[in-house]
Structures are given as C-alpha cells and as structure tokens.
C-alpha positions in Angstrom: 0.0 0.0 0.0 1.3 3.5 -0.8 1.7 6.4 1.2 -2.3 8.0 1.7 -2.6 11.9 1.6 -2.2 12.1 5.3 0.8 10.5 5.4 2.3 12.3 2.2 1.7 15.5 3.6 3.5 14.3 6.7 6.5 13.7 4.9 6.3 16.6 3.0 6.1 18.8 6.2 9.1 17.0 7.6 11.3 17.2 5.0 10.2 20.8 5.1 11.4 21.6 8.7 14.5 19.5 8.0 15.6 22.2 5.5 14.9 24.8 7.2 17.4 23.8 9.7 20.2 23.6 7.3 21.7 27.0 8.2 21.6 26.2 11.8 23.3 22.7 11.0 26.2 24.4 8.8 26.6 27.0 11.5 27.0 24.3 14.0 29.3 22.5 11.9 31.8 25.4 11.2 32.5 25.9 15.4 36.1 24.7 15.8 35.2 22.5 18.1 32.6 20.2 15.4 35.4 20.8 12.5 38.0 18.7 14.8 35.7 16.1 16.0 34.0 15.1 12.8 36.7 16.2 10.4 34.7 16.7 7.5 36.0 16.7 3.9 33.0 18.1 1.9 30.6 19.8 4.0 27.8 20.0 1.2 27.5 16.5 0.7 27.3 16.0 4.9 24.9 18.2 5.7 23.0 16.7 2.2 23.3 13.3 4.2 22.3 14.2 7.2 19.6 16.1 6.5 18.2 13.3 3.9 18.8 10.6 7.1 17.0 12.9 9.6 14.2 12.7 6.9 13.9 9.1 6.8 14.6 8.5 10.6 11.6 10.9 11.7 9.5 10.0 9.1 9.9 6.1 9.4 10.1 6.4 13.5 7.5 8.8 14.3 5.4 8.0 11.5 5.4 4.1 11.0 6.6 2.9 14.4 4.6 5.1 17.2 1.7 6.2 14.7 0.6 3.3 12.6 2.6 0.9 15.1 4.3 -0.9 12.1 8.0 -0.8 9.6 6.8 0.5 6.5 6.0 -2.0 3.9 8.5 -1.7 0.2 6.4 0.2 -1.5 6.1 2.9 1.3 10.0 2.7 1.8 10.2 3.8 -2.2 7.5 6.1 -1.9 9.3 7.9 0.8 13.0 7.5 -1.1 10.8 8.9 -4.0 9.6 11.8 -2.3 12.7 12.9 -0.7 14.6 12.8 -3.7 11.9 14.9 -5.9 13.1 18.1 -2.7 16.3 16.8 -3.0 16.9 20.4 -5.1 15.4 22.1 -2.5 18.1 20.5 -0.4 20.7 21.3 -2.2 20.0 24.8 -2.8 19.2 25.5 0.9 22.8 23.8 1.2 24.0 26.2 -1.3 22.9 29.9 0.0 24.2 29.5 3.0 28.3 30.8 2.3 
C-alpha cells in the first residue's frame, strides 16, 4: 500500500522543517570544536546526508513505528526515497545559499 494523503503531507512537512534547519546545522558544523571532531571533507555533501537521514529516521520512527505501530512496507520505503529525492533540489539549494 502507498503512502495516503495524510501520510504524504506528513512527509512533505518533515522534510520541510528539515531544510529549514540547514543554516543552523552548517553554523554548528563550522565551530572549531565540530570541524575537529567530525573532520569533514566536503561539508555539502554532509549536511545533504544528514539532513536526507534525519528525513527518513523521523518520518519512518515517528510515523510508521509510534503512529501506525508498524516498519513501512517496500512500496512505502520507495515512496518515501521517491519523495525525498523529488526536494532533494530544494536540499541542495538550501545547502547552497548559506556561504
């Protein structure tokens, strides 16, 4: 079973706040004492990573596990992966404005 409109526009919302936190996650980052514990080499593709995990975790955790009390099935795990990556330009170009 795919993703219903509730649950899409739950998804959408989170993946939503998660980019809007991508100028308080570089800012983090960039304090000396974040550059010499996680050593990053390309901080785009990090923060791309970690915001597109934080996606999945929330969704897939709040959603599936305490709401519906279940994993999602395949076809919701690629519905998800299918969503994120359509606002993965949004993503990036939040990634991208912040200098």
């Amino acid at each position: 079973m795919a993703l219903d409109k509730k649950d899409k526009k739950i998804l959408d919302s989170m993946i939503d706040e998660e980019i809007s936190k991508i100028p308080g996650l570089i800012k983090n980052l960039r304090l000396p004492q974040f550059q010499a514990a996680f050593q990053i080499g390309n901080e785009s593709e990090y923060v791309y990573g970690y915001t597109h995990g934080s996606i999945i975790g929330k969704f897939e955790t709040y959603y599936f596990v305490v709401h519906s009390g279940k994993k999602p099935t395949g076809i919701e795990v690629d519905e998800i992966g299918k969503t994120i990556f359509e606002k993965s330009g949004e993503i990036r170009d939040a990634i991208s404005k912040i200098k």
